[in-house]
C-alpha positions as CSV (number, residue, x, y, z in Angstrom):
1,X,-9.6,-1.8,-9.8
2,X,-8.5,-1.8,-6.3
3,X,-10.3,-2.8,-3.4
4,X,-11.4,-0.3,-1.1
5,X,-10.4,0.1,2.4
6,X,-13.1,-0.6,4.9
7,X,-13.3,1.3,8.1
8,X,-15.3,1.3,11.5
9,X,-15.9,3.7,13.7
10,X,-16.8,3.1,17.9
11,X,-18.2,5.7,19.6
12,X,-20.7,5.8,22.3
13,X,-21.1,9.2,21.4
14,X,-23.6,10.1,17.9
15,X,-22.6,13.5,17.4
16,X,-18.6,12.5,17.5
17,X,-20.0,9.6,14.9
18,X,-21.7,11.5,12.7
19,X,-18.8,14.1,12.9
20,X,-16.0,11.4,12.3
21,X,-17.6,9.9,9.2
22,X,-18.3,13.2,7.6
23,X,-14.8,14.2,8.3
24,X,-13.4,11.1,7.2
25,X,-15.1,10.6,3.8
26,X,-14.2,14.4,2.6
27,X,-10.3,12.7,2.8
28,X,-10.5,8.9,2.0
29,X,-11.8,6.6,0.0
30,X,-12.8,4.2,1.8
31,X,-16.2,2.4,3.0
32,X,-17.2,3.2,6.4
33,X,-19.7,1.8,9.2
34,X,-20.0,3.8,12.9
35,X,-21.5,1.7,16.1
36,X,-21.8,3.0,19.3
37,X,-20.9,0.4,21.5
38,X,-18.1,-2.5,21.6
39,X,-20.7,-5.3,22.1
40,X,-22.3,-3.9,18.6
41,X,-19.2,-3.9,16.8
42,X,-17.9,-7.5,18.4
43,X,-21.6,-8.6,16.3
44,X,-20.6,-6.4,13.3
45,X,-17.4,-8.0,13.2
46,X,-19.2,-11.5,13.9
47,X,-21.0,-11.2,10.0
48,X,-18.2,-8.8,8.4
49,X,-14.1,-7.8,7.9
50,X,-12.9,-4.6,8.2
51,X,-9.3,-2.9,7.8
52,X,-9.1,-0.4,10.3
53,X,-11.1,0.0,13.3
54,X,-10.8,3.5,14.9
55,X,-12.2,2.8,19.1
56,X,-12.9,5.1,21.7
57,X,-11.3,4.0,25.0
58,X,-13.5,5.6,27.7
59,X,-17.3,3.8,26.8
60,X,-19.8,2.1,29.4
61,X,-20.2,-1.3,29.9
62,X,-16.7,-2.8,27.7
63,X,-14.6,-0.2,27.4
64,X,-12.3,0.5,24.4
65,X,-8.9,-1.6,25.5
66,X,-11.2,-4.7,26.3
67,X,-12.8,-4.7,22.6
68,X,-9.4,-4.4,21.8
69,X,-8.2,-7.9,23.4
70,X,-11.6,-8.9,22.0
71,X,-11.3,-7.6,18.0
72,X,-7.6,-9.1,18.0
73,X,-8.0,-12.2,19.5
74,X,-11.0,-12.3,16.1
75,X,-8.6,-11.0,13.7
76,X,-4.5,-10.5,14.4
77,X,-4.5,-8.8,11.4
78,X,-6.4,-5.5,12.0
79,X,-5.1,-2.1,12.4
80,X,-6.4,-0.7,15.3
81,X,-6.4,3.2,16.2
82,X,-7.5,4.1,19.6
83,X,-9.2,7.5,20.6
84,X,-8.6,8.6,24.3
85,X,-9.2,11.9,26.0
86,X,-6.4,14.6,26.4
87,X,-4.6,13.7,30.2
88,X,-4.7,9.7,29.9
89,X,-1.6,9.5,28.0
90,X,-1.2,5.9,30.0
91,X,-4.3,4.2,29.2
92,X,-3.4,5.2,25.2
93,X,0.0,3.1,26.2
94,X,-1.3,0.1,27.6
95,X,-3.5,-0.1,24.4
96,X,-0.3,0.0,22.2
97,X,1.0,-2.8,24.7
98,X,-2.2,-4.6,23.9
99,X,-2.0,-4.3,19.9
100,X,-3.0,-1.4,19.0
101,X,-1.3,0.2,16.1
102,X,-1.4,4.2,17.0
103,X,-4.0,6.5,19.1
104,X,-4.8,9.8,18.9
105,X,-6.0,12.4,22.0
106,X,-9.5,14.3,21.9
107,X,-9.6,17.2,21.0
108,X,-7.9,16.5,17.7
109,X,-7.6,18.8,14.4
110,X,-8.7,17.1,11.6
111,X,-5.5,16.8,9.7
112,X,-3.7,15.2,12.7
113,X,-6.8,12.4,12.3
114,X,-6.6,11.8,8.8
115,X,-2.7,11.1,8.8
116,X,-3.0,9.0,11.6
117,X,-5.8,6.9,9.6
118,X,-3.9,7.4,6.2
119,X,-0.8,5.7,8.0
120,X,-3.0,2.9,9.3
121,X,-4.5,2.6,6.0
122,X,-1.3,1.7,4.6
123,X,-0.2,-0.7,7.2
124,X,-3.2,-2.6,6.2
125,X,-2.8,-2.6,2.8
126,X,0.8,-3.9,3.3
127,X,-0.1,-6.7,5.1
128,X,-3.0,-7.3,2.8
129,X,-0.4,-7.9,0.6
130,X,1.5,-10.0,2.4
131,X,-1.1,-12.3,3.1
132,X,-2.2,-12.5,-0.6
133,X,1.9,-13.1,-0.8
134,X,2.1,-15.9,1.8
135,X,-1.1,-17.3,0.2
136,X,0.6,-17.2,-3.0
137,X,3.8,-19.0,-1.4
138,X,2.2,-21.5,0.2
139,X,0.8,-22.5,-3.4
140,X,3.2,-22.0,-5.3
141,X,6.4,-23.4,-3.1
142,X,8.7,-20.7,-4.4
143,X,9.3,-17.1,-4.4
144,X,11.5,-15.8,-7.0
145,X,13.5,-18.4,-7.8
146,X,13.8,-19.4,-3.7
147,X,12.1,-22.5,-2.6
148,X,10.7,-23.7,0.4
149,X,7.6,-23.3,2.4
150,X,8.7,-24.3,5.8
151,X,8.3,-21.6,9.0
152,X,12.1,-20.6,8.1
153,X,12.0,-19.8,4.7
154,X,8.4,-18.3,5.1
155,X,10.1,-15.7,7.3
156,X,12.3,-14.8,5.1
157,X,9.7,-14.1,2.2
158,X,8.0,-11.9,4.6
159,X,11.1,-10.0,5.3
160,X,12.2,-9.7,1.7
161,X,8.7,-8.7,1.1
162,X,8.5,-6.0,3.6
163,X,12.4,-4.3,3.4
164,X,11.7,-4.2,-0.7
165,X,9.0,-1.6,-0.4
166,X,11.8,0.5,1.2
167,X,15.1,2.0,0.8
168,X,16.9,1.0,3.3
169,X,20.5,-0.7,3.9
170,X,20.5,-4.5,4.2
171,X,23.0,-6.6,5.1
172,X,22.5,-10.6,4.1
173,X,23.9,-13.4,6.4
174,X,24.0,-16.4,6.5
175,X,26.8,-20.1,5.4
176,X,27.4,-20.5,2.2
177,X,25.0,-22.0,-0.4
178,X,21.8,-20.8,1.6
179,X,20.7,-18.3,-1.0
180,X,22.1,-15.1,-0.1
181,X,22.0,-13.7,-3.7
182,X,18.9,-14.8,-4.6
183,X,17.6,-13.0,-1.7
184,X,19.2,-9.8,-2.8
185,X,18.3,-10.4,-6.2
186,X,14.4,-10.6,-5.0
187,X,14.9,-7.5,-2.7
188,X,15.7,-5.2,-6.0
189,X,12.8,-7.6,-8.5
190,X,10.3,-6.3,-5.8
191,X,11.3,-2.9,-5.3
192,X,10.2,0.0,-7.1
193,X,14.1,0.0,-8.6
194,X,13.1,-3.0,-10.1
195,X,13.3,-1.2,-14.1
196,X,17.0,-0.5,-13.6
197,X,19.9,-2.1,-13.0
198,X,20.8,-4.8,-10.4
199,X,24.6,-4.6,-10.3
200,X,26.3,-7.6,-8.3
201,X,29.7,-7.7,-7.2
202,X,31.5,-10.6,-6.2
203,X,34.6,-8.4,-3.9
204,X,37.2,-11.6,-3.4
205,X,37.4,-11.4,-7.0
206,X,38.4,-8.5,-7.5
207,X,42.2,-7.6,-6.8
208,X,42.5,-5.3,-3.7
209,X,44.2,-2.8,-6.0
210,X,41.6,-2.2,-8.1
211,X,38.7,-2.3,-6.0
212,X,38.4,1.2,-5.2
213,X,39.0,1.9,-8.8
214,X,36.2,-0.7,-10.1
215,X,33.5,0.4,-7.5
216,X,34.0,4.2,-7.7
217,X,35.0,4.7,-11.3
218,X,38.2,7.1,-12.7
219,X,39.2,9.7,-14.9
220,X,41.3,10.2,-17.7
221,X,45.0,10.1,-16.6
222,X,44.0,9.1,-13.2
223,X,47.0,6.1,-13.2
224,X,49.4,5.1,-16.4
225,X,46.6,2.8,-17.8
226,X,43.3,5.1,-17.4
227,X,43.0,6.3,-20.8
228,X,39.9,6.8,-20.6
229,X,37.0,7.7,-17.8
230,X,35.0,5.1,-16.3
231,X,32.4,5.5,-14.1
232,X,32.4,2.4,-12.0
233,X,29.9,-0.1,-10.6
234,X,28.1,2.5,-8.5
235,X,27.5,4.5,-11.6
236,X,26.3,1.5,-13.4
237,X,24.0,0.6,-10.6
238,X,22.4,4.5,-11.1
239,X,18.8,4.3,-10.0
240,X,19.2,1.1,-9.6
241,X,20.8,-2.1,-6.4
242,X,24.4,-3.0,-6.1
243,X,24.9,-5.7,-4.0
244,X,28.5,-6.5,-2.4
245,X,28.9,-9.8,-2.0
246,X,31.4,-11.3,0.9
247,X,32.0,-7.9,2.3
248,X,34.1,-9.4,4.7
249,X,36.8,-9.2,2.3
250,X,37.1,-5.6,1.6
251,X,40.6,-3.7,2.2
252,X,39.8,-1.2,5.3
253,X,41.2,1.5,2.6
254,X,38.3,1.0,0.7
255,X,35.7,0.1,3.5
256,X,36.9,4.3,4.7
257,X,35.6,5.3,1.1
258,X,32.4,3.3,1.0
259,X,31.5,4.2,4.5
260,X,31.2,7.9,2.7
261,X,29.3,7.0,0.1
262,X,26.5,5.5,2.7
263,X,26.6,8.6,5.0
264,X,26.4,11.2,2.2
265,X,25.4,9.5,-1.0
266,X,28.2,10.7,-3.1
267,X,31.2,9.1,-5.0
268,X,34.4,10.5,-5.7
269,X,36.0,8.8,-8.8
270,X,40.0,8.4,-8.7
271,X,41.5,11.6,-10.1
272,X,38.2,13.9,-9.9
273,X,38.1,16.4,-7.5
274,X,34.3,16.7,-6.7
275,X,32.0,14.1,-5.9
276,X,29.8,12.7,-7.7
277,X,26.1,12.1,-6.4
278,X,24.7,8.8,-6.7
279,X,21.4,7.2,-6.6
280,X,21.6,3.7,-5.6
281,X,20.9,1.2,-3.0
282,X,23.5,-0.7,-1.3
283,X,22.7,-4.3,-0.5
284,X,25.6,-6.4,1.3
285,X,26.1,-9.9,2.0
286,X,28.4,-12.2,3.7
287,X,29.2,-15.9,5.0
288,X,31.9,-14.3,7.4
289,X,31.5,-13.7,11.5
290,X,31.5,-9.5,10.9
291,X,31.3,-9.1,14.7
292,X,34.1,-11.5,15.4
293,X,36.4,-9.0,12.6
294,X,35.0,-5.5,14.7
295,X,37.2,-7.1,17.5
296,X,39.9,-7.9,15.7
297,X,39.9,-4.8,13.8
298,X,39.6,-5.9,9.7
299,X,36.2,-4.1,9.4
300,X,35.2,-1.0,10.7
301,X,32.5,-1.1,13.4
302,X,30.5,2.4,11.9
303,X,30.7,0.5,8.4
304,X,29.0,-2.4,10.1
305,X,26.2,-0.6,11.7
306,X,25.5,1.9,8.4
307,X,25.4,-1.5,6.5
308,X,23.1,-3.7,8.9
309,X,20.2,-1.1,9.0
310,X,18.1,-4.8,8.6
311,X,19.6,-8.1,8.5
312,X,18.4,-11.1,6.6
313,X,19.9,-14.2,8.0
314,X,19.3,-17.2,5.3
315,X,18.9,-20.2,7.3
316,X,21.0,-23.2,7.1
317,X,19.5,-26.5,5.0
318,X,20.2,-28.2,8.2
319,X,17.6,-25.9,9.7
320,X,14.7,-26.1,7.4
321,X,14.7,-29.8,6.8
322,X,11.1,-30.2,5.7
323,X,11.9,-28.3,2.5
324,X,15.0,-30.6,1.3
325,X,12.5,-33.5,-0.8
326,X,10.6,-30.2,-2.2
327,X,14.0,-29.0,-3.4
328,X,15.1,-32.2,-4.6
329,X,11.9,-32.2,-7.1
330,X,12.4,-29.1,-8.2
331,X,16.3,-29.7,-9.1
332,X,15.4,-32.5,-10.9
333,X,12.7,-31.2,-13.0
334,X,15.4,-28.3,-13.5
335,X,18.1,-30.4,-14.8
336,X,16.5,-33.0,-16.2
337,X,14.9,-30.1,-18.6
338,X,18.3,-28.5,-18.7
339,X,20.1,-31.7,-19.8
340,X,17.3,-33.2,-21.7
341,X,16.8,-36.3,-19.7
342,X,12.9,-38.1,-19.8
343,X,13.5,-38.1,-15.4
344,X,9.9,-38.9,-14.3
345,X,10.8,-39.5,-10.7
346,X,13.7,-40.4,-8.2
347,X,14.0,-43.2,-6.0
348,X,12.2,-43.8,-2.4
349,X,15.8,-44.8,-1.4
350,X,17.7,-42.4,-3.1
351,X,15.5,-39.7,-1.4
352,X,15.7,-41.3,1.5
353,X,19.3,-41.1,1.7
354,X,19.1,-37.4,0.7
355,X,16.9,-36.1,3.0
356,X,18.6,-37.4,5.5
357,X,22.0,-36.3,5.0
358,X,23.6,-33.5,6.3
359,X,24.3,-30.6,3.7
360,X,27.4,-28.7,4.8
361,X,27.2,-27.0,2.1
362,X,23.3,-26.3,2.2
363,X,21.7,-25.5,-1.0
364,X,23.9,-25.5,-3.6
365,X,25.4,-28.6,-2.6
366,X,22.2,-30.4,-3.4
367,X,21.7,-28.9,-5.6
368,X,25.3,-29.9,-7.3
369,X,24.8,-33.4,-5.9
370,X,21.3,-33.3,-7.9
371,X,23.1,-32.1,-11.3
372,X,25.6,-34.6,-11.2
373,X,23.1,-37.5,-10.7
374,X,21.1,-36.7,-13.5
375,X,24.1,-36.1,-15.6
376,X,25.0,-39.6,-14.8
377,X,21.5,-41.1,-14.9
378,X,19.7,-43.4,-17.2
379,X,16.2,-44.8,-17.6
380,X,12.8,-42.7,-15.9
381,X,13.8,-42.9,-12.7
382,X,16.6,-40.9,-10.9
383,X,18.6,-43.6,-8.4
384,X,22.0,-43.3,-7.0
385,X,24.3,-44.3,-4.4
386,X,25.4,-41.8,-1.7
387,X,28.9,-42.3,-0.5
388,X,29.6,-41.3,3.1
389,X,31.5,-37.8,2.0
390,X,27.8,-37.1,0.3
391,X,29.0,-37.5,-3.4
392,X,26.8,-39.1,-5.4
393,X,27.5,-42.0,-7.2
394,X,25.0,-43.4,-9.9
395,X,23.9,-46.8,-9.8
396,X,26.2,-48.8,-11.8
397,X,28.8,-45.9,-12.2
398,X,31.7,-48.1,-12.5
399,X,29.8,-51.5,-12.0
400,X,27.9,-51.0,-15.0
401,X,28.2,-53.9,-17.8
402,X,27.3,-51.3,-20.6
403,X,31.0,-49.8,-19.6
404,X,33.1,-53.1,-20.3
405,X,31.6,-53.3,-24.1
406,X,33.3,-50.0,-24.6
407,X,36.8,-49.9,-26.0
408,X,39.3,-49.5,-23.1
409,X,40.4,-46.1,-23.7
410,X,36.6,-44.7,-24.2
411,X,35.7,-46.7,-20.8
412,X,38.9,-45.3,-19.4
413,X,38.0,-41.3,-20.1
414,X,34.6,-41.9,-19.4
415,X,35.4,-43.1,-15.8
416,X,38.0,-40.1,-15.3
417,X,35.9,-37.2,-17.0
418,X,33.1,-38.7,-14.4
419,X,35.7,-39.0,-11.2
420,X,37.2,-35.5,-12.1
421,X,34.4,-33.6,-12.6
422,X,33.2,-34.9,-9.0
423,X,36.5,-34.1,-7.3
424,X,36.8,-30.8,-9.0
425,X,33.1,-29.8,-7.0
426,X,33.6,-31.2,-3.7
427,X,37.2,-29.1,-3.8
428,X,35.5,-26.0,-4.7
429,X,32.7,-26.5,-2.3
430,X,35.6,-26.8,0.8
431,X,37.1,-23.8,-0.5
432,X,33.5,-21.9,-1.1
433,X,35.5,-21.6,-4.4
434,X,38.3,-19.5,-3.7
435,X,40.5,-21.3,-6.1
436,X,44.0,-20.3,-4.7
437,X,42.7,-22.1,-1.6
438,X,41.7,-25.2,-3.9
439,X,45.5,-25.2,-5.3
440,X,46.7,-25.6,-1.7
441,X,44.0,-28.3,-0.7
442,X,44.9,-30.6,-3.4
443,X,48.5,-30.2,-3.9
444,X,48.0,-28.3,-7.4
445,X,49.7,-25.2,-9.2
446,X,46.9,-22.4,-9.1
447,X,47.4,-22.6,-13.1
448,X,47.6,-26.1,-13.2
449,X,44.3,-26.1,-11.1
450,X,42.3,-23.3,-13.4
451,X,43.6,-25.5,-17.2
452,X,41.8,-28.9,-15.1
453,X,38.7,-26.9,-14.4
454,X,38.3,-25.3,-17.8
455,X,38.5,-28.7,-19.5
456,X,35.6,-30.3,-17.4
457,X,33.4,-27.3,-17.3
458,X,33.7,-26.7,-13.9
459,X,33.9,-22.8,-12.3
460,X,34.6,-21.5,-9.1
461,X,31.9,-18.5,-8.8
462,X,29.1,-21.2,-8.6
463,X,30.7,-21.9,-5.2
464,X,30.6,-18.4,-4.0
């Protein structure tokens, strides 16, 4: 059962008391105390909590605005609604420069008071929750399926938790490997969407002249090939997220079409003459400078600002230091599960050597450096070398005994499979796995390339 709401009234006035609480309780559930000066409710708040306090500026002795100071300096976290008479508009100001969440002028009809407090309510109760969610956090050390609990990462759980409640446009910043999709993928787990679908698309991926087709859907005989209709990724995403990954990359062709389907909520498939209304949030992310493209003209600047309605920025590794031996842990207790290695611990200097290296490419570059150590590992206790470039390199690797009582041509593969597999990572990570960009790096045939990575196990979308 949830909690109620508790409110206090200050009013030096007991007739306006009286006549506020009866008011008050014919509308909301909530518990509610009346005092009638600020140094009684500065004692009532000494021995109790409230969530709303609704003050009366103009009182003798301290006025309104100075319990105000007093009540937030005692709790940040209250919601504070301030009552002034009708022609000092200012004084109502200054109290919102002071903290205050909202006021409301004398005389006032009684609806215009309960929506102001119903609105206050729920400002409380949101960050009510998000207390009880940074509390949770802080406990926990992850929030779905992100980890960290330093000042960085916990602003970003207070974002996600505050733009999920909503349906607005987000656009998600930040390098590569910081957890953009994650994010995205918590911003629909926590909204009410949550019960349908979460559709992601990966745009580089897709060829430029399909795109449109893929996102918007077709008709019958809309091109040789459509022999059938298809409604798309939008369709698919009904009720539901889509989140565009590396928007940067869209055509400007198809950036004019999605640009519509922002301002008016409507798709037009290929070949169909009417739109099509859809129901779906648009989440959009990207590793790329979009400000630096407005001036050179690849992405529309009115596509920019429909898409960053909020931005989440995911901070570099580099910037959130204090949660690197935090991530470590929970790697290895991820992969050592995954791989089913008996990994009890890892090495001080192995740590040491992690924690202080820089991650160019943040996240999932440790956590790729993590996989391929315990893939490599042996015994309780994860160790490993860590070679300038950052690649690790398991104790023993190639200086291991245990590898020269093998036959030759076992030893042999075993060493290439091991140096392969390595090289075949750091290349993607350079490339943020764009694998015609890979092909060129290392001197390779984009086939040649793809037949290498599909023998090791190794794909190029976990390095986008």
């Amino acid at each position: 059962m949830p909690m109620k709401f508790r409110l206090v009234i200050v009013d030096d006035e007991p007739d306006m008391l009286a006549l506020l609480k009866r008011s008050v309780r014919l509308h909301m559930e909530c518990d509610i105390e009346t005092v009638s000066s600020a140094a009684a409710a500065l004692e009532l708040f000494q021995q109790e909590s409230f969530d709303l306090a609704l003050v009366d500026i103009r009182m003798p002795g301290m006025d309104g605005i100075q319990l105000l100071e007093q009540l937030r300096r005692q709790d940040p976290w209250l919601t504070v609604i301030m009552m002034t008479a009708y022609g000092v508009i200012e004084v109502a100001v200054e109290s919102i420069k002071k903290g205050a969440y909202d006021f409301i002028t004398k005389p006032f009809e009684q609806d215009d008071l309960i929506r102001v407090l119903q609105k206050g309510v729920e400002r409380s109760r949101l960050l009510r929750e998000n207390r009880q969610l940074r509390q949770r956090i802080q406990k926990e050390e992850s929030f779905h399926d992100l980890v960290g609990v330093s000042p960085a990462m916990q602003n970003v759980y207070d974002t996600i938790q505050m733009i999920s409640k909503t349906d607005v446009t987000v656009l998600i910043t930040g390098e590569s490997g910081t957890g953009k999709n994650l994010a995205a993928r918590a911003i629909h787990a926590l909204s009410s969407r949550s019960a349908s679908a979460y559709v992601h698309v990966n745009c580089p991926t897709v060829p430029e002249n399909i795109l449109e087709s893929e996102l918007f859907g077709y008709q019958k005989g809309a091109f040789t090939h459509a022999t059938h209709d298809k409604k798309g990724l939008f369709g698919a995403a009904e009720g539901g997220t889509i989140c565009l990954d590396e928007i940067g990359e869209i055509p400007l062709s198809v950036q004019t079409k999605l640009l519509q389907v922002l301002e008016d909520k409507q798709i037009k498939p290929l070949g169909q003459t009417r739109s099509v209304q859809v129901d779906v949030r648009v989440i959009a992310s990207t590793n790329q400078d979009l400000k630096a493209k407005l001036i050179s003209r690849e992405f529309r600047e009115d596509l920019y600002y429909r898409l960053n309605v909020i931005n989440l920025h995911m901070p570099a590794l580099r910037e959130r230091q204090e949660d690197i031996p935090l991530l470590i842990q929970h790697f290895v207790k991820h992969f050592s599960a995954l791989y089913d290695k008996s990994l009890k611990g890892i090495s001080e200097d192995f740590l040491r050597k992690l924690t202080l290296r820089r991650w160019p490419g943040n996240v999932r570059e440790l956590a790729n450096t993590i996989q391929r150590a315990v893939v490599m590992s042996s015994g309780e206790i994860l160790s490993a070398d860590v070679s300038e470039d950052g690649a690790p390199m398991v104790s023993g690797e190639f200086q291991d005994s245990s590898l020269y009582s093998l036959p030759y041509h076992q030893a042999k593969h075993q060493v290439l499979s091991s140096f392969t597999t390595r090289y075949l990572r750091q290349l993607l990570e350079r490339s943020e796995g764009n694998v015609t960009r890979a092909a060129l790096d290392c001197g390779l045939e984009r086939q040649s390339l793809q037949q290498i990575m599909k023998k090791y196990g190794v794909r190029s979308d976990e390095y986008k």
